[in-house]
Structures are given as C-alpha cells and as structure tokens.
DSSP file (Angstrom, degrees, kcal/mol; ACC not computed):
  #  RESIDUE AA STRUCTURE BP1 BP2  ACC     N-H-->O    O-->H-N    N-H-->O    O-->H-N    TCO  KAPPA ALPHA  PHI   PSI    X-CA   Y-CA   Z-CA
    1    1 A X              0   0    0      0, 0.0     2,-0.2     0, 0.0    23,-0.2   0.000 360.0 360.0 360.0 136.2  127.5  148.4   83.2
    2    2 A X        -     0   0    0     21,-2.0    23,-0.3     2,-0.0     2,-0.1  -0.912 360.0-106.9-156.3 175.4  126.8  148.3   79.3
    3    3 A X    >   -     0   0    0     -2,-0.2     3,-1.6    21,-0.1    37,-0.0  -0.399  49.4 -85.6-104.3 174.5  128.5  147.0   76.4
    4    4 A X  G >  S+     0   0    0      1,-0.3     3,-3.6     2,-0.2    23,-0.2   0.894 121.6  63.0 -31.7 -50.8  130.6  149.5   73.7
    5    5 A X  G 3  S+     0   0    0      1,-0.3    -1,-0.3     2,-0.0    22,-0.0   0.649  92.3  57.7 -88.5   0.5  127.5  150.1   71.9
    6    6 A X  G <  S+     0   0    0     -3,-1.6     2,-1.4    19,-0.1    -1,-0.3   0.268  74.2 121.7 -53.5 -15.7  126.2  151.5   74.3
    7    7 A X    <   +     0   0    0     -3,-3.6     2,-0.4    18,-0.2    20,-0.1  -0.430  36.4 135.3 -73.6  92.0  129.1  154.5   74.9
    8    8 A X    >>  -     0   0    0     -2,-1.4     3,-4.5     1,-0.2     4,-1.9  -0.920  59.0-129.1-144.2 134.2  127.3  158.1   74.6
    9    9 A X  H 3> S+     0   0    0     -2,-0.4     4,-1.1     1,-0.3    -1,-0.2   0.717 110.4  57.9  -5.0 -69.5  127.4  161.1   76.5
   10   10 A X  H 34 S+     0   0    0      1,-0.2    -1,-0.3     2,-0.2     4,-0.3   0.564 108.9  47.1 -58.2 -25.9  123.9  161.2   76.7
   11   11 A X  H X> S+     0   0    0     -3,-4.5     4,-3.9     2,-0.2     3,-0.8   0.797 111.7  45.5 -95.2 -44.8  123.8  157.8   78.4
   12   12 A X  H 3X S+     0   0    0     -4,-1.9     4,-1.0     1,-0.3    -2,-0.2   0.689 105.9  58.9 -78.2  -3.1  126.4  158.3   80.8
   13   13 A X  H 3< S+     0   0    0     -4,-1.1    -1,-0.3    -5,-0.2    -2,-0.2   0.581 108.6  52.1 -92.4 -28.5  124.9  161.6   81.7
   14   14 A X  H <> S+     0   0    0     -3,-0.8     4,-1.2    -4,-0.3    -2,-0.2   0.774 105.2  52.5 -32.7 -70.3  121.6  159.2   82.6
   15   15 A X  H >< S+     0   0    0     -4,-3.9     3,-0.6     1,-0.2     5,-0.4   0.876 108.0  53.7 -57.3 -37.9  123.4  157.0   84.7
   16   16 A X  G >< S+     0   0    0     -4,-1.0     3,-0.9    -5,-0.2     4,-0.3   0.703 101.4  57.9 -55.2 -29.4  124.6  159.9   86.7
   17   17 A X  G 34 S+     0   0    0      1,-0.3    -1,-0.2    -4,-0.2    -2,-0.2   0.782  99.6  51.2 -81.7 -14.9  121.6  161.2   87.3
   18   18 A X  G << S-     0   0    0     -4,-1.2    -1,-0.3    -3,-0.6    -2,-0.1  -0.061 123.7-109.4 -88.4  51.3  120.1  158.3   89.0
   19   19 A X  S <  S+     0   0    0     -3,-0.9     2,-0.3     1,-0.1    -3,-0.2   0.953  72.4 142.7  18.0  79.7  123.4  158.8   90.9
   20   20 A X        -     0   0    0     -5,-0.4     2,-0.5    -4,-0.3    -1,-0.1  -0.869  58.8-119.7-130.4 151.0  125.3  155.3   89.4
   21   21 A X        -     0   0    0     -2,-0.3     2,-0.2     2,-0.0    -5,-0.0  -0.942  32.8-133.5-100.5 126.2  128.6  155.2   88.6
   22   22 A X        -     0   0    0     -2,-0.5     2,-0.2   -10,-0.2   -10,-0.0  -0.645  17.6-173.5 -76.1 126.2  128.9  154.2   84.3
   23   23 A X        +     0   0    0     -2,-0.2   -21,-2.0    12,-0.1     2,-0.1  -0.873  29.4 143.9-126.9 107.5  131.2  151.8   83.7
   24   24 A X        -     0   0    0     10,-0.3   -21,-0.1   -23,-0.2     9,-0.1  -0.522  48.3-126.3-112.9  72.4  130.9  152.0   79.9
   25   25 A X        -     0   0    0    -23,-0.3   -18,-0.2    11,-0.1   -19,-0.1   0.183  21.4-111.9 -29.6 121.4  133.8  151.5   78.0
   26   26 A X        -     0   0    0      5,-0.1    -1,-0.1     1,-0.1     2,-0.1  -0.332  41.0-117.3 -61.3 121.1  135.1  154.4   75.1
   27   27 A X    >   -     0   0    0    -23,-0.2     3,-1.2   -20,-0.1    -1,-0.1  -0.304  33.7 -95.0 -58.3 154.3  134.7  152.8   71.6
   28   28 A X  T 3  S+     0   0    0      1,-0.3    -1,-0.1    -2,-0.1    -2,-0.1   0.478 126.8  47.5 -66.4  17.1  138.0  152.4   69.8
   29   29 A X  T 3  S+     0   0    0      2,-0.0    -1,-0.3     0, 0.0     3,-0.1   0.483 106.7  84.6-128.7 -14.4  137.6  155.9   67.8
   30   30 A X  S <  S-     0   0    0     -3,-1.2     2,-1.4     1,-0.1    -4,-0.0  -0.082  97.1 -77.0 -75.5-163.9  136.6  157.7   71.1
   31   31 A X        -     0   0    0      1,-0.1    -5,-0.1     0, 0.0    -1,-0.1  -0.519  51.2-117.0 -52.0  98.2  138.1  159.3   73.9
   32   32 A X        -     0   0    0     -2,-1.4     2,-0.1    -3,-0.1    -1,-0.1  -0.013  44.0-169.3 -47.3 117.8  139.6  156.4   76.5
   33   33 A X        -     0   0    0      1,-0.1     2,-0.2    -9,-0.1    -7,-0.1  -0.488  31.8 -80.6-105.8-163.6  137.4  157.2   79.4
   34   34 A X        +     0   0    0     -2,-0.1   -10,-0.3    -9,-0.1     2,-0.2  -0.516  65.4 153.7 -69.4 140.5  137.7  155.7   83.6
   35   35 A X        -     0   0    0     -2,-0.2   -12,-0.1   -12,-0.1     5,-0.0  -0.622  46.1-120.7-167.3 102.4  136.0  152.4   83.1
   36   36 A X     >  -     0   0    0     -2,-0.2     4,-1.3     1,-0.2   -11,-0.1  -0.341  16.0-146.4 -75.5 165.9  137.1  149.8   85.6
   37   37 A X  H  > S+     0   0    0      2,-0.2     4,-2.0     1,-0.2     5,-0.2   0.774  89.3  46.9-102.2 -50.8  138.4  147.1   84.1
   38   38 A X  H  > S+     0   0    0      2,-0.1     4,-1.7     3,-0.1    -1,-0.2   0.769 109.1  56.0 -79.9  -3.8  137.5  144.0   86.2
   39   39 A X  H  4 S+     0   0    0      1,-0.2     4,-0.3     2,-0.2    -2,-0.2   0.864 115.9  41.4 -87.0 -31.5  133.4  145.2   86.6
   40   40 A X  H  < S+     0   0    0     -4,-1.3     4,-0.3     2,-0.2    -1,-0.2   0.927 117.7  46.1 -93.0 -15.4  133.3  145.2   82.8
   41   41 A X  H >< S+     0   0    0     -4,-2.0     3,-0.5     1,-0.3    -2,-0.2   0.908 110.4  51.6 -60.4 -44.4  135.4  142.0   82.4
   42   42 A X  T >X S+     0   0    0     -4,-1.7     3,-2.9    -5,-0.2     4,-0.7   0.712  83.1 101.4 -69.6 -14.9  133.6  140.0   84.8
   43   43 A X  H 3>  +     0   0    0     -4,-0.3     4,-3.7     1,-0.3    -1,-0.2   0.875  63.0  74.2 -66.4 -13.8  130.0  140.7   83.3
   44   44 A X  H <> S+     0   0    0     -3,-0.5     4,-2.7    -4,-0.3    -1,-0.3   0.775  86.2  63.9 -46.5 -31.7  129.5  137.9   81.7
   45   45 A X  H <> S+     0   0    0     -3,-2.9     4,-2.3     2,-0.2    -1,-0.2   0.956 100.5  49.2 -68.6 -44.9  129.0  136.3   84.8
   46   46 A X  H >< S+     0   0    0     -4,-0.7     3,-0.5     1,-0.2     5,-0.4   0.948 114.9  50.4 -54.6 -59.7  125.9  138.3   85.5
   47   47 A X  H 3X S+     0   0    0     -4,-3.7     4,-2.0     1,-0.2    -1,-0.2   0.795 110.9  44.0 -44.8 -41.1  124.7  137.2   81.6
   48   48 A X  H 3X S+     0   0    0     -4,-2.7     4,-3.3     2,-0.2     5,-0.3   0.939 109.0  61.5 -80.0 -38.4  125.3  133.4   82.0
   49   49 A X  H XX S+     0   0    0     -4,-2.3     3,-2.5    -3,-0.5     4,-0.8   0.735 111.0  40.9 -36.2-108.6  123.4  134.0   85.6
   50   50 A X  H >> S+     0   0    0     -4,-0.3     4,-1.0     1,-0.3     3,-1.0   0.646 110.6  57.8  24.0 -68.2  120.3  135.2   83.4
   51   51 A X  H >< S+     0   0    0     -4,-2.0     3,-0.6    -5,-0.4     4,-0.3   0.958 109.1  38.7 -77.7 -17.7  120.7  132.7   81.1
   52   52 A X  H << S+     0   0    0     -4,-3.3    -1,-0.3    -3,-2.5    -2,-0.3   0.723 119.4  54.3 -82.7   2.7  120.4  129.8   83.5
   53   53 A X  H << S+     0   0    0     -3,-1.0     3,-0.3    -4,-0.8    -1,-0.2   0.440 103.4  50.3 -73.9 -24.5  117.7  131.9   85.1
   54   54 A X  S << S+     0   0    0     -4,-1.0     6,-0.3    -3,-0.6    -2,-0.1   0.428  91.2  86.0-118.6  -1.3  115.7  132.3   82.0
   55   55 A X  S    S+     0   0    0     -4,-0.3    -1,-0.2    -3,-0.2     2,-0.1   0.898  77.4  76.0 -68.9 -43.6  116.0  128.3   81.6
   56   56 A X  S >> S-     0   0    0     -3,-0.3     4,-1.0    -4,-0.1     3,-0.7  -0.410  88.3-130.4 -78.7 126.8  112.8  127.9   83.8
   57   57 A X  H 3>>S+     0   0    0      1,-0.2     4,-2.4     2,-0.2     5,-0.6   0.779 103.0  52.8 -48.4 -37.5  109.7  128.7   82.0
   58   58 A X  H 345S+     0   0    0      2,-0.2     5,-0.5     3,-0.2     6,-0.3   0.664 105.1  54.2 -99.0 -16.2  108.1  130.8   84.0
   59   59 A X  H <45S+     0   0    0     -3,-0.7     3,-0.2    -6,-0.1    -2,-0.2   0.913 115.7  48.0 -64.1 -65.9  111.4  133.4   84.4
   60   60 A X  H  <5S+     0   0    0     -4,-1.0    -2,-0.2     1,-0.3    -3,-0.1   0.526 120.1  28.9 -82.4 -25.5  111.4  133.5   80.6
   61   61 A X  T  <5S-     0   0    0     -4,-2.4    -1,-0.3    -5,-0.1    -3,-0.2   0.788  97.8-135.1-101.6 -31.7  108.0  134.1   79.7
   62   62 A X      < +     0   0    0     -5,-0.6    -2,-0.1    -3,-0.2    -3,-0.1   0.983  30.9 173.2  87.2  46.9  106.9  136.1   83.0
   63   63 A X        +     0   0    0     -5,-0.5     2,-1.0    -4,-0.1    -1,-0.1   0.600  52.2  87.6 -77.4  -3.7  104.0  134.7   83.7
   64   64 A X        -     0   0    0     -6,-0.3     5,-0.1    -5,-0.2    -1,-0.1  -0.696  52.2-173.8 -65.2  93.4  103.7  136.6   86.9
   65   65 A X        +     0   0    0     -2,-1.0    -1,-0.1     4,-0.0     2,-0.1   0.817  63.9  77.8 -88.0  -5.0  102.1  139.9   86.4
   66   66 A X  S  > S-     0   0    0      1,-0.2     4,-0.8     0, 0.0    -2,-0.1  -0.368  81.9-129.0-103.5 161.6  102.7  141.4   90.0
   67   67 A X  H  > S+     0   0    0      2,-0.1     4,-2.2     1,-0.1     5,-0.3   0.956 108.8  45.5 -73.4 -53.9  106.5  142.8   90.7
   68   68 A X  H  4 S+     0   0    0      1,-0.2    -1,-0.1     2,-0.2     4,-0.0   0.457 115.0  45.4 -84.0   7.4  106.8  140.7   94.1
   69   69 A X  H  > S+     0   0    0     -5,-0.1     4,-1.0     2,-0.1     5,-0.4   0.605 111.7  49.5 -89.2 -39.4  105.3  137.4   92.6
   70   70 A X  H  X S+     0   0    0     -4,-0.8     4,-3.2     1,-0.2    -2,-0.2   0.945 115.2  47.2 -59.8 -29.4  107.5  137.7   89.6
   71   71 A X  H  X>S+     0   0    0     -4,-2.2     4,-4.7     1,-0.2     5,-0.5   0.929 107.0  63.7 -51.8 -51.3  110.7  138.3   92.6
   72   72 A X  H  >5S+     0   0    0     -5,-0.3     4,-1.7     2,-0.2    -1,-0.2   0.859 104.5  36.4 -47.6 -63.7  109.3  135.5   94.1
   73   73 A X  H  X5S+     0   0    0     -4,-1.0     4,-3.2     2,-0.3    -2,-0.2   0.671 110.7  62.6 -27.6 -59.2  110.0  133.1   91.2
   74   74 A X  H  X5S+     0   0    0     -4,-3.2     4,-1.7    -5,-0.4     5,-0.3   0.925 102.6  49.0 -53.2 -47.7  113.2  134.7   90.5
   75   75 A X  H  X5S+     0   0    0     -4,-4.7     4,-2.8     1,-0.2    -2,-0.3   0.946 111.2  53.2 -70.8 -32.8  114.5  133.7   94.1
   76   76 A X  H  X<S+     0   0    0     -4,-1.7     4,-2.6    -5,-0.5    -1,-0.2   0.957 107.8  50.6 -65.9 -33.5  113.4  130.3   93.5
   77   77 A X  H  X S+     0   0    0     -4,-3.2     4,-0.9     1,-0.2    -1,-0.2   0.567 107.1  49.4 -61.2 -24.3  115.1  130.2   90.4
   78   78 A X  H  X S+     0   0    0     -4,-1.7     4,-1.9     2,-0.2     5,-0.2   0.626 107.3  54.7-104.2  -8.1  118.1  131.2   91.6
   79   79 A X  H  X S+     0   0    0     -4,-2.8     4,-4.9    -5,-0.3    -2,-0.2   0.963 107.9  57.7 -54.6 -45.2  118.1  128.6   94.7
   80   80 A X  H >X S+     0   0    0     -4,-2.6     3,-1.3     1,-0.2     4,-1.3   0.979 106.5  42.7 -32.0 -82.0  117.6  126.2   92.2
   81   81 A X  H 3< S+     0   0    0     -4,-0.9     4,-0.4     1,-0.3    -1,-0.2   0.644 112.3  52.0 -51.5 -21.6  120.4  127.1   90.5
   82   82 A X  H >< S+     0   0    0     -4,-1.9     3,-2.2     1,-0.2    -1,-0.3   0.915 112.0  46.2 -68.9 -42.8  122.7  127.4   93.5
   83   83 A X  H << S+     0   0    0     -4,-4.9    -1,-0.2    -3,-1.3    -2,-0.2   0.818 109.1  55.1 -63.5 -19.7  121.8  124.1   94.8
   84   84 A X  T 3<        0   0    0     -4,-1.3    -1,-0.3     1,-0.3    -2,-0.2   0.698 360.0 360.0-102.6 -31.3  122.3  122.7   91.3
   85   85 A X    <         0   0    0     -3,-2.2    -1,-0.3    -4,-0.4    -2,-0.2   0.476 360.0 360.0-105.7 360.0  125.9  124.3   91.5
C-alpha cells in the first residue's frame, strides 16, 4: 500500500515480485488501474498507529540494535497503546 507518488510501473512490478498484491492508486493523468478502494482509504489507520507508536522514545529513536529486541519494544508499545485505548 503506497501513496500516488508512489505510482510506477517499475514499482508495482517490485511488489509483484516479492509476490504482494500493489494497491497503488493511478495518478490523475495516468491510466485508472485495480486499486481497492477501502485498503487504500483505511491507511491512515496504520499511520496514526505509527504515530502513537513512535510517541515512546525508544520506538522513535531505535535504540535497540538487534531485530527481536527492537520487536520486543514494539509489542510493548503497542500494549501500551491498546490498554490506553
């Protein structure tokens, strides 16, 4: 899922190869291509997820250098946030 500027051939030809479905949306001077309609409407939720993620110091600066501490951190961060909600 990617925003307009994001719409090129080259890109969506990328996402197909790690076998992903593009939902990129055709800029208003291309072709309209298949692009569902609620997965790109709804993505905003994934950003404001991120940004209340990225509230906590330690998502935002990444002080975690290992992949499964930095996961670690992340899951706390988003318990936080659930419980918070």
């Amino acid at each position: 899922m990617a925003d307009r500027g994001y719409s090129s051939h080259s890109f969506r030809e990328h996402i197909r190869s790690i076998s992903a479905k593009p939902a990129v949306p055709a800029k208003s001077n291309e072709v309209p291509l298949a692009c569902p309609d609620w997965i790109y409407n709804n993505r905003n939720v994934v950003e404001r997820l991120w940004a209340r993620l990225k509230e906590l110091r330690a998502v935002a600066t990444r002080y975690e250098k290992t992949a499964s501490s930095f996961m670690g951190v992340l899951c706390l961060a988003a318990a936080i946030d659930w419980l918070k909600t």
